[in-house]
N, C-alpha and C positions, 0 to 999 in steps of 0.2 A: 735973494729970496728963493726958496725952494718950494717947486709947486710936490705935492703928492696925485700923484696918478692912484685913483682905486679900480681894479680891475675885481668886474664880478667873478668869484671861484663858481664851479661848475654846479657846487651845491645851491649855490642862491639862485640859479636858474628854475624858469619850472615851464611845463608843458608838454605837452607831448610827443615823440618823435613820430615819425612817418612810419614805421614800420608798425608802431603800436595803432596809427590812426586807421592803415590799413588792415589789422588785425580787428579790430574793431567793426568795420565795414565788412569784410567777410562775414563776420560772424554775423549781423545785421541784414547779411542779403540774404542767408539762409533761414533766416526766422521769417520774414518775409513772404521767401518763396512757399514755405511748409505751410503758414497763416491762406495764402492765394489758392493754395491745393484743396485745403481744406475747407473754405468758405463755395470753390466751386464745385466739390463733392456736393454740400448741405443744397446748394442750390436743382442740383442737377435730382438729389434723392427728392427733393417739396415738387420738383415736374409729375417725377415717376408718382408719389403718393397723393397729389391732386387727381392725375389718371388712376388709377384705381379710385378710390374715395366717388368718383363721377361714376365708374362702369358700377359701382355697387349700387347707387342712387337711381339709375337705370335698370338694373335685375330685380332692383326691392320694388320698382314701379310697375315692371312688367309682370311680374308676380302677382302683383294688386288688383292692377286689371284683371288678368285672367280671373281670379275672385272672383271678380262682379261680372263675370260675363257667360257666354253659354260656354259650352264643352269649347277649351281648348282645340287647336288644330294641330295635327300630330307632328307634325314638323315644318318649319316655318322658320324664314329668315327678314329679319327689317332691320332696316336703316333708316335713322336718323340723325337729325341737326341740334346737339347741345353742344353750349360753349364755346360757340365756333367751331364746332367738329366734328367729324361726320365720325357714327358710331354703328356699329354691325352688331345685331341683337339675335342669337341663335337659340330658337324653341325646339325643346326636345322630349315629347309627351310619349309615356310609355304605359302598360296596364299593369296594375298592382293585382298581385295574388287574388287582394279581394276585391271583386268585382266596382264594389263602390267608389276607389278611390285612384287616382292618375300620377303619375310620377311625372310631374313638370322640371325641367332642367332648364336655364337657362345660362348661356354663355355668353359674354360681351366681350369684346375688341373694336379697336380703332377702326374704321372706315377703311383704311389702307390695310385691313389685312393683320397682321404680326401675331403676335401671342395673346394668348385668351387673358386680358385682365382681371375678370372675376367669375367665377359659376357660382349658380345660385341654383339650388333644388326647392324643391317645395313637395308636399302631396295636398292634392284638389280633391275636393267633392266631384264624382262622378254624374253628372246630371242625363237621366234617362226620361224628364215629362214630356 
């Protein structure tokens, strides 16, 4: 009796070699790493753009007030607590041409200092009664 041996040819094989698996992973860890880079930009720009977005919220309020109140103070610094954070509010009142009316600036930053997040100008009524 004669057995037959069938040995698989190389074609009926199939999967993938090491070298393609590792080709694969490469390329895999740089789509990755690009996707990490990218998503901690997005996050780091929504910080920076909540701070502004806040210091404008505070300029447009400080604006307001001055509105409804007497003669602004020519120049003037406060601090205060939003958002958990301490915020530096700089008034900056100056005399327009025409007597009647005040050139309000104001600038906000962080508590600590750093760069002006938003100015805000305004012109106020002049109040002489």
């Amino acid at each position: 009796m004669t057995a037959w041996v069938i040995r698989p040819s190389m074609k009926a094989e199939s999967g993938f070699t090491l070298l393609e698996v590792m080709i694969a992973l490469a390329i895999f860890a740089v789509l990755a790493a690009s996707v990490l880079s990218a998503s901690q930009f997005v996050v780091q720009q929504s910080g920076t753009l909540q701070e502004r977005l806040f210091a404008t919220w505070l300029a447009d309020n400080q604006l307001n007030e001055l509105r409804l109140q007497a003669p602004p103070a020519k120049g003037r610094q406060q601090s205060l607590r939003f958002d958990q954070r301490e915020w530096r509010l700089e008034q900056i009142v100056t005399q327009a041409s025409d007597p009647r009316l005040l050139k309000v600036e104001i600038v906000v930053r962080l508590g600590n200092g750093g760069p002006p997040l938003h100015h805000a100008s305004a012109w106020l009524r002049a109040r002489y009664e």
